[in-house]
C-alpha positions as CSV (number, residue, x, y, z in Angstrom):
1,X,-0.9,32.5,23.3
2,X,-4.0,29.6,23.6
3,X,-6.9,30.7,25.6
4,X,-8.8,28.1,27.1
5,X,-10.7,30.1,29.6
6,X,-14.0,29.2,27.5
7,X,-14.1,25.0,27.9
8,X,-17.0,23.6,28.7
9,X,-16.7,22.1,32.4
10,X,-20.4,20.7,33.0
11,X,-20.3,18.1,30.9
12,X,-22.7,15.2,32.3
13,X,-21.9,11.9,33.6
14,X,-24.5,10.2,31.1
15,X,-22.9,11.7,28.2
16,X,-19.4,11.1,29.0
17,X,-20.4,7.3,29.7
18,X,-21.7,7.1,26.6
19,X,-19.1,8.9,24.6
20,X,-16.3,6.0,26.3
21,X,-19.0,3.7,24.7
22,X,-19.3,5.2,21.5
23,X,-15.7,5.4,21.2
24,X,-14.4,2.2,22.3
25,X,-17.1,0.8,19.7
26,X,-15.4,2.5,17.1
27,X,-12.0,1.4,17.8
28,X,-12.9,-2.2,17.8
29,X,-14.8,-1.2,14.5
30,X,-11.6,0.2,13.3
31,X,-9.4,-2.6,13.9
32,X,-10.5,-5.6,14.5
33,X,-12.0,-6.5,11.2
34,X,-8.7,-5.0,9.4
35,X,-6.3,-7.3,12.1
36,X,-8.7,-10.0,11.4
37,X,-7.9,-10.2,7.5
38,X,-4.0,-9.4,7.9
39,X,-3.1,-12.1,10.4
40,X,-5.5,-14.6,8.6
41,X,-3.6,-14.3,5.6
42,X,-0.5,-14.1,7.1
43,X,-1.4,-17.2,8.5
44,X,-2.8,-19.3,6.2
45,X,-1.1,-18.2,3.2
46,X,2.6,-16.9,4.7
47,X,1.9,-13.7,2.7
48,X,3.0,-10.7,4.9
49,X,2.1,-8.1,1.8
50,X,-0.9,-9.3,0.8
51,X,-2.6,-9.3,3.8
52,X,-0.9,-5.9,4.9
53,X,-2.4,-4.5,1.7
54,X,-5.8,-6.2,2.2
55,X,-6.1,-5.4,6.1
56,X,-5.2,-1.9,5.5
57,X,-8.0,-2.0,2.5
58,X,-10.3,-2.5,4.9
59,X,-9.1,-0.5,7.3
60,X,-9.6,2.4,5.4
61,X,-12.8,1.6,3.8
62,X,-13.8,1.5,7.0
63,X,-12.6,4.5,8.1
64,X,-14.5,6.2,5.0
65,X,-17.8,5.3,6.6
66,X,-17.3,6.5,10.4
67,X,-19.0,8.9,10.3
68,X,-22.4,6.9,9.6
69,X,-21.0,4.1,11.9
70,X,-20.4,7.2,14.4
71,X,-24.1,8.6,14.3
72,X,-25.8,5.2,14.2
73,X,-23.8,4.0,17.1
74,X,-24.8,7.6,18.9
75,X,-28.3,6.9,18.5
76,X,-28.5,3.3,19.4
77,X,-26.8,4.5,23.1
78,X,-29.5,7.2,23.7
């Protein structure tokens, strides 16, 4: 069915630190911001929707750039 006879086993211990880095940056980068705005609006103005629909805004504004967030933070860790 699958074969996955090929992977790649020697995979260094510098990279993998720094993909763990470069990943966990981009989850804060992800979410934070976007949490940030909902429950701050939720909060200060008891609007569940609004902030749902401006969190998730900038959640996937966001998430349009990765890619250049990705690279940048890639070649600030090397």
């Amino acid at each position: 069915m699958f074969d996955f006879s090929k992977k790649k086993n020697n995979i260094s211990f510098e990279i993998l630190i720094r993909m763990i880095w470069v990943s966990s940056f981009l989850a804060m980068i992800l979410t934070l911001p976007s949490l940030g705005l909902f429950l701050g609006i939720y909060y200060f103005t008891g609007e569940l929707v609004i902030g749902a629909i401006i969190g998730g805004g900038v959640h996937f504004i966001t998430l349009a750039f990765i890619s250049r967030i990705s690279k940048f933070l890639t070649k600030i860790m090397s």
